[in-house]
DRENPALUM-393252 format. One record per residue (C-alpha): chain; x, y, z; residue number from 1. Coordinates in Angstrom, 2 decimals. Layout:
REM residues N
<pt c="A" X="X" Y="Y" Z="Z" k="NUM"/>
...
END
This chain:
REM residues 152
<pt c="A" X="0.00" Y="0.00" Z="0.00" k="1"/>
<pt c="A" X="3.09" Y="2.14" Z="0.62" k="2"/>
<pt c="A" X="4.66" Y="1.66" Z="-2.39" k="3"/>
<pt c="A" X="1.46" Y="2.28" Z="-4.84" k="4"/>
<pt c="A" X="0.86" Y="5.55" Z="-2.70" k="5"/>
<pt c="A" X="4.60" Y="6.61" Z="-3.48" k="6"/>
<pt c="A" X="3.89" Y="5.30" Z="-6.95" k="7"/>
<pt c="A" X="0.93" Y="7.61" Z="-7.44" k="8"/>
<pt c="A" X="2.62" Y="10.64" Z="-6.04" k="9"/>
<pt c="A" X="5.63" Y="10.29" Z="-8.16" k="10"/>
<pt c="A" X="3.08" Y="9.45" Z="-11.30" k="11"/>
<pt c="A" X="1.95" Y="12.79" Z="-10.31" k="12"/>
<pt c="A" X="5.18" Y="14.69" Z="-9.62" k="13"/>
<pt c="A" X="6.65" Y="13.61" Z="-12.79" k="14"/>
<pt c="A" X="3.66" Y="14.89" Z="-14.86" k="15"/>
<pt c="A" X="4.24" Y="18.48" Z="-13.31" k="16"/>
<pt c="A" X="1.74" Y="18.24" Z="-10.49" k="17"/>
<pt c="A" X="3.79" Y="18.92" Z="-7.52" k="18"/>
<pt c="A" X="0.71" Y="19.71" Z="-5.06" k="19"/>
<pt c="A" X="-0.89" Y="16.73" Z="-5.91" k="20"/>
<pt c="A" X="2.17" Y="14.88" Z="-5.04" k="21"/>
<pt c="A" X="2.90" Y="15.96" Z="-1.72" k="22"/>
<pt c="A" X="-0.90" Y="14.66" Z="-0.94" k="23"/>
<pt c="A" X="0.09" Y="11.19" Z="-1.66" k="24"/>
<pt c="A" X="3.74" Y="11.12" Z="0.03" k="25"/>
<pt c="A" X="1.78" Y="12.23" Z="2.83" k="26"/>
<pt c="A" X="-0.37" Y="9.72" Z="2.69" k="27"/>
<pt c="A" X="2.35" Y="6.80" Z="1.92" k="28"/>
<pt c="A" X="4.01" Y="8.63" Z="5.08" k="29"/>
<pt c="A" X="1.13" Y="8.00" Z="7.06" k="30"/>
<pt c="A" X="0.51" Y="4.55" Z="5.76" k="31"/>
<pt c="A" X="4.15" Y="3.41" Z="6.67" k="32"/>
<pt c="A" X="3.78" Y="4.65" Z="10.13" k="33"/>
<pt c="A" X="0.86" Y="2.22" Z="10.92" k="34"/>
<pt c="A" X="2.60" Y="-0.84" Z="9.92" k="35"/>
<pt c="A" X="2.48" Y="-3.03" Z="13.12" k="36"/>
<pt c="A" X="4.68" Y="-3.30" Z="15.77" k="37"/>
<pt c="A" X="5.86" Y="-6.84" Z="14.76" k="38"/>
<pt c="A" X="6.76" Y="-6.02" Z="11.19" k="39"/>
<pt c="A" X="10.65" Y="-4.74" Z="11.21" k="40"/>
<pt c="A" X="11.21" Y="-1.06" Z="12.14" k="41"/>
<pt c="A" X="13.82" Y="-0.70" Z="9.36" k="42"/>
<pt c="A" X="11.14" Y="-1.88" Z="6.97" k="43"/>
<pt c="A" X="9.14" Y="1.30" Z="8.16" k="44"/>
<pt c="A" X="12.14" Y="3.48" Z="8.80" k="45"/>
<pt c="A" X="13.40" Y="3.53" Z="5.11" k="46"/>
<pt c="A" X="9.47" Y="3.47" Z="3.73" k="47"/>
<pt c="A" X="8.73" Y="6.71" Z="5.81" k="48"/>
<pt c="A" X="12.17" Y="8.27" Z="4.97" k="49"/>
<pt c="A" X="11.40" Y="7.85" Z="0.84" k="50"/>
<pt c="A" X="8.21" Y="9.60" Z="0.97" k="51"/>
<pt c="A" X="9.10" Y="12.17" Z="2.80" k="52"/>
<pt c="A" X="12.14" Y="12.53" Z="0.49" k="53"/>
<pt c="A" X="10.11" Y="12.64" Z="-2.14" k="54"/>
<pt c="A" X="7.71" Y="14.88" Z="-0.70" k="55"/>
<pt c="A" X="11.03" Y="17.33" Z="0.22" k="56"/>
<pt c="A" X="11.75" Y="17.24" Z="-3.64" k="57"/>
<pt c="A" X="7.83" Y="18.37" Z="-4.64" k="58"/>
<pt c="A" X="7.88" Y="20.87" Z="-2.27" k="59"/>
<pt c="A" X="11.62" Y="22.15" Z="-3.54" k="60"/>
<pt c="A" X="9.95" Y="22.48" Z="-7.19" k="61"/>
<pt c="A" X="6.92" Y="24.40" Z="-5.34" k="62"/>
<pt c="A" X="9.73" Y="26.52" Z="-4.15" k="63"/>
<pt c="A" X="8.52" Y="26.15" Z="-0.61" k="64"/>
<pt c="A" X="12.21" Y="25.90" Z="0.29" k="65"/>
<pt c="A" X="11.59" Y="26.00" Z="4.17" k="66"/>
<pt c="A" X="9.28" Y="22.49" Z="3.91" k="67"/>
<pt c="A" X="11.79" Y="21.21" Z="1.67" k="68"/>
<pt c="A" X="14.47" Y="21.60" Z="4.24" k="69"/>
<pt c="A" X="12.11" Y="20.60" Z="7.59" k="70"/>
<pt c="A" X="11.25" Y="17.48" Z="5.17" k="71"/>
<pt c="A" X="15.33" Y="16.77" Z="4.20" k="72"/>
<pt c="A" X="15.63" Y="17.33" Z="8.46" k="73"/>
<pt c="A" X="13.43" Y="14.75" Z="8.98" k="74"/>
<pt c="A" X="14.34" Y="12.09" Z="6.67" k="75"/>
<pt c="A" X="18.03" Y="12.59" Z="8.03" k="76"/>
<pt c="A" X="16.39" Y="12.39" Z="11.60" k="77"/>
<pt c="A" X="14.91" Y="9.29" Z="10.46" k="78"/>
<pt c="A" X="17.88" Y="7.89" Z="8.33" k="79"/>
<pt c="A" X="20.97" Y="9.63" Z="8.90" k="80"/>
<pt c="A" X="23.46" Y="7.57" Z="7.22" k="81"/>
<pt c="A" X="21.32" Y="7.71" Z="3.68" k="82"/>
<pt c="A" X="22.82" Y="10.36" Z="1.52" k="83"/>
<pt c="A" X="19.60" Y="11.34" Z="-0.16" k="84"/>
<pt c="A" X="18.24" Y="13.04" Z="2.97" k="85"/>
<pt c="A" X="21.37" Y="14.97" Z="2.88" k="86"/>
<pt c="A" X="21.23" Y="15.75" Z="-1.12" k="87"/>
<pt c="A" X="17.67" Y="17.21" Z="-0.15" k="88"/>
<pt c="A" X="18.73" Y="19.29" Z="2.48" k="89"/>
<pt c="A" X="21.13" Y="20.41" Z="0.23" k="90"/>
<pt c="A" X="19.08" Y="21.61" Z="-2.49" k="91"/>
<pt c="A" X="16.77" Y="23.30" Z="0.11" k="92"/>
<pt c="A" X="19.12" Y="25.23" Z="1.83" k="93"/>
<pt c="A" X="20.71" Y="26.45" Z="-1.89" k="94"/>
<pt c="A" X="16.72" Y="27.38" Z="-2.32" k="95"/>
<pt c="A" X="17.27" Y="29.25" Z="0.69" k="96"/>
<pt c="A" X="20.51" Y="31.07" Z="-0.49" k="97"/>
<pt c="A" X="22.25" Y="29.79" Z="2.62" k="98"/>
<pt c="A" X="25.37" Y="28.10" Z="0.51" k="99"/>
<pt c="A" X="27.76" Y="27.70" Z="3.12" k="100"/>
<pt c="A" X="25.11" Y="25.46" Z="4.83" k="101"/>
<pt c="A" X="24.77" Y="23.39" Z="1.66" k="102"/>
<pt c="A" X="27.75" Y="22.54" Z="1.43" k="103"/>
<pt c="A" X="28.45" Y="21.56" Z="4.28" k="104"/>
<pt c="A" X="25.24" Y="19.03" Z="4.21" k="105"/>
<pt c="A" X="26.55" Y="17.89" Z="0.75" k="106"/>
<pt c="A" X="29.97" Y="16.76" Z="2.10" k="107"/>
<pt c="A" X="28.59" Y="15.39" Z="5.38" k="108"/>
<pt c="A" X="26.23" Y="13.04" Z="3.03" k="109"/>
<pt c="A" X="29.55" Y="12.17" Z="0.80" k="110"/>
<pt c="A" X="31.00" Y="11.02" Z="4.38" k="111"/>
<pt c="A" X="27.88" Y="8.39" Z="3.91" k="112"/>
<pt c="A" X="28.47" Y="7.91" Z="0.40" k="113"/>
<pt c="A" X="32.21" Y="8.63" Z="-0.87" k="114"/>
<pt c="A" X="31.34" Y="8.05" Z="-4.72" k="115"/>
<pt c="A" X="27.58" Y="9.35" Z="-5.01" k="116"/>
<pt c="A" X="27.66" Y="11.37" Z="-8.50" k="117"/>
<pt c="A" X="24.58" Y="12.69" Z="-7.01" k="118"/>
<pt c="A" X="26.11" Y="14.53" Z="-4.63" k="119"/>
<pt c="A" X="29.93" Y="14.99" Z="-6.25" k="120"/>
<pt c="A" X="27.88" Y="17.30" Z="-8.98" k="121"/>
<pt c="A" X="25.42" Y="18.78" Z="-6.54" k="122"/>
<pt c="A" X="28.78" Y="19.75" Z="-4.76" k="123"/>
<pt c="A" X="30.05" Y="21.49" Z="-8.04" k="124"/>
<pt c="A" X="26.77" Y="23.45" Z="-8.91" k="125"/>
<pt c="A" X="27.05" Y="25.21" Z="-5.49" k="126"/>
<pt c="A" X="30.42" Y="26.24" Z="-6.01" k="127"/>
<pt c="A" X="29.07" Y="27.52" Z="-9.09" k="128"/>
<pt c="A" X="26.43" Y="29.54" Z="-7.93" k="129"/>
<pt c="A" X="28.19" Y="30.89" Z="-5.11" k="130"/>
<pt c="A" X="31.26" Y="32.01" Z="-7.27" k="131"/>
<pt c="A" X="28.16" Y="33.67" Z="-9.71" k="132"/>
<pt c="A" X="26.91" Y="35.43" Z="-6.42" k="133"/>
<pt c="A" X="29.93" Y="36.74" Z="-5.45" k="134"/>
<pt c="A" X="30.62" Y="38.05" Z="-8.84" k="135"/>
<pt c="A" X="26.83" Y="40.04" Z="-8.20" k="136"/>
<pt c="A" X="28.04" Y="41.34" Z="-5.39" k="137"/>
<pt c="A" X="31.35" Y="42.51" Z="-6.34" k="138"/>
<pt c="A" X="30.34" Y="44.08" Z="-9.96" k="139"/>
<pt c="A" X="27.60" Y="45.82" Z="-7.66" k="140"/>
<pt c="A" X="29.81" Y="47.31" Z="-5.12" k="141"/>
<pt c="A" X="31.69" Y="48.85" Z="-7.64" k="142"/>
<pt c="A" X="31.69" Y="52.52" Z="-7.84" k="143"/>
<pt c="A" X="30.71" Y="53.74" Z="-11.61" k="144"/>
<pt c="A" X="32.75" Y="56.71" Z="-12.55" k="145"/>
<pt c="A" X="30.44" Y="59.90" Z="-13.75" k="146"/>
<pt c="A" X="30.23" Y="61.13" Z="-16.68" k="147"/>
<pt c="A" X="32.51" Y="64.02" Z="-17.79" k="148"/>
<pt c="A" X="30.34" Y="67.63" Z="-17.42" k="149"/>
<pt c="A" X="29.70" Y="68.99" Z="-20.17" k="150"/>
<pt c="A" X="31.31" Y="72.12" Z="-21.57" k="151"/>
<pt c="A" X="30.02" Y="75.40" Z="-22.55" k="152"/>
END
């Protein structure tokens, strides 16, 4: 029931309908929390953790960047030494211009995951986009000279 919930939502994300998505990871989040007590808490532990995950990523495209990054929080609360938690906390705190942050959450998942290409690029577009932000800022501290007056 979990997994045809996820299925639905990503269905759904993939066709553009973010919103719509989020209502069924929520619901496959729900469902894998009522599994009973017998069944095997890791079972639960990584079902729970991919919805939300996946409901971090719809709300990252909604660019709800705070949910994003309370979702990545809790999937890494839930399943700290799975890098994907970490990727998504990534992206949401680049949403959230806080780059520093991001990269520090990228290279604590690659302690996880030495080789993930997932996060080894994610890595590289931050550098990116901070080295493009400082540019910004530098080109806009920079006094313009005025114009020569005019003579008469």
């Amino acid at each position: 029931m979990v997994q045809s919930t996820k299925d639905e939502g990503n269905t759904l994300f993939k066709a553009g309908h973010a919103d719509q998505a989020i209502v069924r990871y929520t619901a496959a989040a729900s469902i894998a929390t009522q599994r009973p007590p017998w069944e095997a808490n890791k079972l639960m532990r990584e079902e729970l953790s991919t919805a939300i995950s996946n409901r971090s990523a719809a709300y990252f495209d909604l660019r709800d960047y705070t949910s994003a990054l309370a979702d990545a929080e809790t999937v890494i609360a839930i399943r700290r030494n799975w890098s994907k938690g970490h990727f998504r906390k990534a992206k949401a705190l680049l949403g959230l211009g806080r780059f520093r942050e991001s990269a520090e959450a990228v290279r604590l998942g690659l302690d996880f995951e030495p080789t993930s290409s997932e996060l080894i690029n994610f890595h590289a577009d931050i550098q990116r986009v901070e080295q493009k932000m400082q540019a910004k800022r530098l080109e806009a501290r920079q006094i313009k000279p005025e114009p020569p007056a005019a003579s008469t």
